[in-house]
N, C-alpha and C positions, 0 to 999 in steps of 0.2 A: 828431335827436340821440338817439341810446341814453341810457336813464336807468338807473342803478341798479336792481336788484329788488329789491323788497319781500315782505310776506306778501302784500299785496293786489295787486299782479303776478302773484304765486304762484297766487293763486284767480282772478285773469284768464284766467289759460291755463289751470289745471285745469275752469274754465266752460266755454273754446273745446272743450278735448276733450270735455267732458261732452255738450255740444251737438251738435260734429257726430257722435260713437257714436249718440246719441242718431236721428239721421237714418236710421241701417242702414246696413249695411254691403252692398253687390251684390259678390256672390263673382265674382271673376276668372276667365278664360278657363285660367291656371293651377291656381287653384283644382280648376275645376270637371274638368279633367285630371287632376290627381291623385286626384281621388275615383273617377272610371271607373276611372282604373290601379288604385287599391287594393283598393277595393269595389266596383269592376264597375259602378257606380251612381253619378250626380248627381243626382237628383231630390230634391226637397225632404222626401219620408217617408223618402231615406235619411240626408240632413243630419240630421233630426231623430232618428232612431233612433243614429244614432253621436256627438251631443254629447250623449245619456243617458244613453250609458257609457262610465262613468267607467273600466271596467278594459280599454280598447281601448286599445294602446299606441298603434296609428295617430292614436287622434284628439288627442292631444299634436300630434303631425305638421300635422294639418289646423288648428290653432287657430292653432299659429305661423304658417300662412302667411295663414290668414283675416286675422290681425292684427298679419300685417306694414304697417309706415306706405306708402301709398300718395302719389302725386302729390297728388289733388284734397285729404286730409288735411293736408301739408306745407304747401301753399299756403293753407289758409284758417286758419292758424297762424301764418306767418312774420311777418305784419302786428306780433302781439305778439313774436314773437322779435327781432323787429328793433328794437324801441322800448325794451327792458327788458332788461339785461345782466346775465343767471340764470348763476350761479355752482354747481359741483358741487354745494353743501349745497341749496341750492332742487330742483335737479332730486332728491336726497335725499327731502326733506320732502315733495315732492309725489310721490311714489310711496308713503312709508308712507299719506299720503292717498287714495291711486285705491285702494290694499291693503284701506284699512280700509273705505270702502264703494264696492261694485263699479261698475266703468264699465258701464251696461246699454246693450243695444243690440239690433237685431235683423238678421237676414241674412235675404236675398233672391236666387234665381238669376233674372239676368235671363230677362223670355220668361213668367213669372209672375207671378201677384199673392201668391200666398203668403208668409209670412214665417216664422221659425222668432225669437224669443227668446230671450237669451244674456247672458252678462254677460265682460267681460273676465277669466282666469280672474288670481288674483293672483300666478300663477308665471311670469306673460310680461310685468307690470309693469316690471321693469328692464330686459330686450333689449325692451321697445318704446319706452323711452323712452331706451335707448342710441341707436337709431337714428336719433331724431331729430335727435341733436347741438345739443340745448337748447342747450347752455352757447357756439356757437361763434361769433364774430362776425368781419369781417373786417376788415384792418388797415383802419392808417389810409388809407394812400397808396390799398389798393386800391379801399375804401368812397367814398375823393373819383373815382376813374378810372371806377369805374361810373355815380356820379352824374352824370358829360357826356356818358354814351354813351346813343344809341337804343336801346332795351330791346326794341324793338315787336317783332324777328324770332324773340324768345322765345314768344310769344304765339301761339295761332291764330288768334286772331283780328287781329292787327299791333297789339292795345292795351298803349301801352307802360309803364302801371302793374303791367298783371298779368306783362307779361316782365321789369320788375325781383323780383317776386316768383321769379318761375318762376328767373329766374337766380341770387339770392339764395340759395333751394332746391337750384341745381344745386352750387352753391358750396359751400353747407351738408353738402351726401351728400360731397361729396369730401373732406370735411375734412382738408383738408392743413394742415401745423403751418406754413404762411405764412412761410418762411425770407424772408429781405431777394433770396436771388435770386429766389424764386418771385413775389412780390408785385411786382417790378421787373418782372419778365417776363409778367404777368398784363398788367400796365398798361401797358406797350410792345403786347401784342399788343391790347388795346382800343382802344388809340388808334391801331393802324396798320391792324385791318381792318378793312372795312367793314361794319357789322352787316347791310346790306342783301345782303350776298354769301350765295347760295345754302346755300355749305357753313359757313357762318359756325356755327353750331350746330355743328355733327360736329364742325368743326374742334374747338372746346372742349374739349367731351368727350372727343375724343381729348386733348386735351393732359391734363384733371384726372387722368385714366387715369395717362398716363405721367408727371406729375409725384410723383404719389403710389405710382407705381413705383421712382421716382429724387429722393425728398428730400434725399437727403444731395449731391445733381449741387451745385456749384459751380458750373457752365458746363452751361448745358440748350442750348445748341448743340451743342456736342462730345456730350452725351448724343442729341442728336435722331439726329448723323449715326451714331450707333454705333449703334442701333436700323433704320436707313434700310440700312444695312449687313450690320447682320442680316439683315431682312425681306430684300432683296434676293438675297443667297446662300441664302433657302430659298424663292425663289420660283423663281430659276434651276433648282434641282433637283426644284423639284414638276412644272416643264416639261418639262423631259429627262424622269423619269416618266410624262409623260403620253403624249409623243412615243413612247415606248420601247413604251407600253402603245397606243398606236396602230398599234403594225405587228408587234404579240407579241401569239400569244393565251396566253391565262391560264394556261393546263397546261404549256406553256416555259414563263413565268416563276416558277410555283411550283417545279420542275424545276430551275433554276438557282438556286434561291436568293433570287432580286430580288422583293422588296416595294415594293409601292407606298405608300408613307404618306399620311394624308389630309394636303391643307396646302389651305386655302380661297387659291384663289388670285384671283378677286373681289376679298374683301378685303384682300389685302395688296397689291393694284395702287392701292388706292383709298386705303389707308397711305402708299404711298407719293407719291404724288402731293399727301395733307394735308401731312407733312411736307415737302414742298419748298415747298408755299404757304405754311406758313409760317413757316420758315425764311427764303424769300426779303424777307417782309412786315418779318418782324421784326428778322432779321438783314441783309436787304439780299442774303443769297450764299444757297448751297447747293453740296455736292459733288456733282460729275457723277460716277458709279461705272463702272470700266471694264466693257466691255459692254456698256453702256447707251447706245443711239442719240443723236446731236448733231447737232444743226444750224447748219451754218457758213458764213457769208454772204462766199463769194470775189470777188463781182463779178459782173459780166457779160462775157458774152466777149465777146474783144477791147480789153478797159478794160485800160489797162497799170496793173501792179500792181507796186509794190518787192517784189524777192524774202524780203527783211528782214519785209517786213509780212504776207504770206504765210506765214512760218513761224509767226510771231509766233501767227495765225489759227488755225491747225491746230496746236500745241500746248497 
């Protein structure tokens, strides 16, 4: 049961962050990308020379994303987010606190033993605790629809305390303002797929995407198929492209005019295919979009067939 928050909730979770800062931070594969792009250099005497100074505009750049909230951070956090219902003025209060004495911490690139020394600087105190979305918890309907479901496909390891965390988190980034359709449709689709299905994950994800594309939907059906609709008429025309760029060389087609656009067409075959699973899951249907192959079961030959049930078949 979520309990109200208090001050001493408040210093619950300003301990947890203190703690794990306190652990080090290992710079990301992003990270360590954007220091080669900007400074030509990731190695640790260049980390250390550009958080010394202070009149580098890049390294504003590089702190925001050293200390963007990560997974492993989210999740050794939510335990209290989930237990204590912190209201805007707490998440408040606890940032003029992280302000007034700094979160210290040290960074590390992995492949090293080195560390460099740092402290949270206190002008990324509010976009780091925006992102958290301290204050957000999830309804009622949807917090009992999770509590019957297998969590475990969340997890790498298939344990299913840490994939309610992990899914809690996923829930948590998406922060969707939890409309009566959304939370209807959250918990229909919990209860109708099967957390052990392969795409069970993506699928999600894809949906918090597009629901928090489409909060004001009324009907996330009629939304799914007008996105299914969409993709589809730019996947048609990324293949004519392709086709057209398969028997053109390039000097005609610049000569005439014709651009190729990029369109990942991968993923939007793979788009399309989440949306009909689950649509069909959820909703039972899906629209077949003209164009698009069917397969229609007439019998075997020679099986006499009513001509009535025939047409019936092929329309």
């Amino acid at each position: 049961m979520t309990r109200i928050a208090s001050p001493s909730s408040r210093a619950v979770l300003e301990d947890g962050l203190r703690h794990y800062m306190a652990g080090g931070i290992a710079l990301t594969e992003d990270v360590r990308r954007f220091m080669e792009a900007t400074f030509g250099d990731a190695s640790v005497a260049a980390l250390r020379a550009l958080l010394s100074d202070e009149s580098s505009a890049e390294r504003d750049s590089l702190l925001d994303l050293v200390f963007f909230p990560d997974p492993s951070l989210q999740i050794a956090i939510e335990p209290i987010l989930a237990n204590y219902r912190l209201t805007g003025a707490d998440v408040t209060l606890l940032a003029e606190q992280l302000k007034a004495v700094p979160v210290a911490t040290h960074l590390r690139i992995p492949g090293t033993d080195a560390t460099v020394p740092t402290a949270m600087p206190a002008s990324l105190i509010d976009a780091f605790l925006a992102r958290l979305n301290i204050t957000w918890q999830p309804a009622e309907g949807l917090s009992a629809s999770m509590e019957h479901m297998d969590a475990g496909s969340f997890s790498p390891a298939g344990d299913d305390k840490e994939g309610r965390l992990r899914l809690r988190v996923l829930l948590r980034n998406a922060a969707l303002r939890q409309t009566l359709v959304q939370v209807r449709f959250l918990c229909d689709f919990f209860e109708r797929r099967l957390p052990e299905d392969k795409d069970f994950v993506d699928q999600l994800t894809f949906l918090l995407v597009f629901m928090k594309e489409h909060e004001d939907s009324t009907n996330i059906y009629l939304s799914l198929m007008d996105r299914k609709k969409f993709i589809f008429q730019h996947l048609l025309k990324a293949r004519r492209s392709v086709a057209l760029a398969a028997r053109t060389n390039m000097e005609t087609m610049i000569m005439t005019g014709v651009r190729t656009p990029y369109f990942d067409i991968p993923t939007a075959e793979r788009s399309l295919v989440m949306i009909d699973s689950i649509a069909i899951a959820v909703f039972g249907r899906t629209e077949c979009l003209e164009g698009t192959p069917r397969k229609v079961d007439l019998g075997t030959y020679g099986e006499a067939r009513d001509p009535a049930d025939l047409i019936h078949r092929l329309s």
